[in-house]
C-alpha positions as CSV (number, residue, x, y, z in Angstrom):
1,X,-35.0,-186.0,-27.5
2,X,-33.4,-186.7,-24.2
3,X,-29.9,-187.2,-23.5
4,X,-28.2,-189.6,-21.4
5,X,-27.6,-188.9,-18.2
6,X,-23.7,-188.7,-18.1
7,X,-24.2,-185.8,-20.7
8,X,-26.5,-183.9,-18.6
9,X,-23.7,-184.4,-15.7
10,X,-21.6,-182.6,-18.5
11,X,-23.3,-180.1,-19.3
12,X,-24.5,-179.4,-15.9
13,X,-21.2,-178.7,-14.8
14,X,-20.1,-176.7,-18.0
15,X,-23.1,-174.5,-17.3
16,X,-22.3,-174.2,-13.7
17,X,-18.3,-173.4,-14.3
18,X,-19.4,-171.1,-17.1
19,X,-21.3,-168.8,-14.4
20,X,-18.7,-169.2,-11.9
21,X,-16.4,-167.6,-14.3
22,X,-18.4,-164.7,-15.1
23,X,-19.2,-164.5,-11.2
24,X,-15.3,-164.1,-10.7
25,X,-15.2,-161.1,-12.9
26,X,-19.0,-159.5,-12.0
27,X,-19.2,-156.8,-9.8
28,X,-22.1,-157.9,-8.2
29,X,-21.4,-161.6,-8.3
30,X,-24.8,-163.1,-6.5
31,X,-27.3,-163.8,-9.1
32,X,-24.8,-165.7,-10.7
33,X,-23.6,-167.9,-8.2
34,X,-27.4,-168.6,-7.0
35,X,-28.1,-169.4,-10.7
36,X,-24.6,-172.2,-10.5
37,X,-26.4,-173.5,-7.4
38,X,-29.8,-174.1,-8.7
39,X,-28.1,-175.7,-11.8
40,X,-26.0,-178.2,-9.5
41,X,-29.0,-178.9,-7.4
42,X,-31.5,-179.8,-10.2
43,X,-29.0,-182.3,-11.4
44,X,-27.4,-183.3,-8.6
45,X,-24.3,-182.5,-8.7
46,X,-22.9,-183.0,-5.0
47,X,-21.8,-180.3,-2.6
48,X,-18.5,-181.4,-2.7
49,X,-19.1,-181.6,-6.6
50,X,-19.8,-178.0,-6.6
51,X,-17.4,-176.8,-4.2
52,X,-14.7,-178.8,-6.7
53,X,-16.0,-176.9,-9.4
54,X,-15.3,-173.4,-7.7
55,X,-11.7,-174.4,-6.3
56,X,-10.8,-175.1,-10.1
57,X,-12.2,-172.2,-11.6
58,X,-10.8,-169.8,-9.2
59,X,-8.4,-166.9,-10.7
């Protein structure tokens, strides 16, 4: 079943502030943040999007 595509925006940027959060507290932080990328980019969530997303999960 396929959702609609305002809940795939949702859980697209749930997935991606997920890893973001575990990025901030990984010592080796780069798989994780190329894994939030590819997420944003397959359902495209803007760059500005993205960059949003970091700025509010920051520590």
């Amino acid at each position: 079943m396929r959702r609609h595509p305002a809940v795939e925006t949702l859980w697209a940027r749930a997935q991606v502030r997920a890893l973001l959060h575990a990025a901030a507290a990984a010592a080796d932080p780069t798989p994780l943040l190329r894994a939030a990328g590819s997420i944003g980019l397959q359902h495209g969530l803007a760059g500005a999007e993205n960059a949003a997303l970091t700025v509010d999960t920051a520590p």
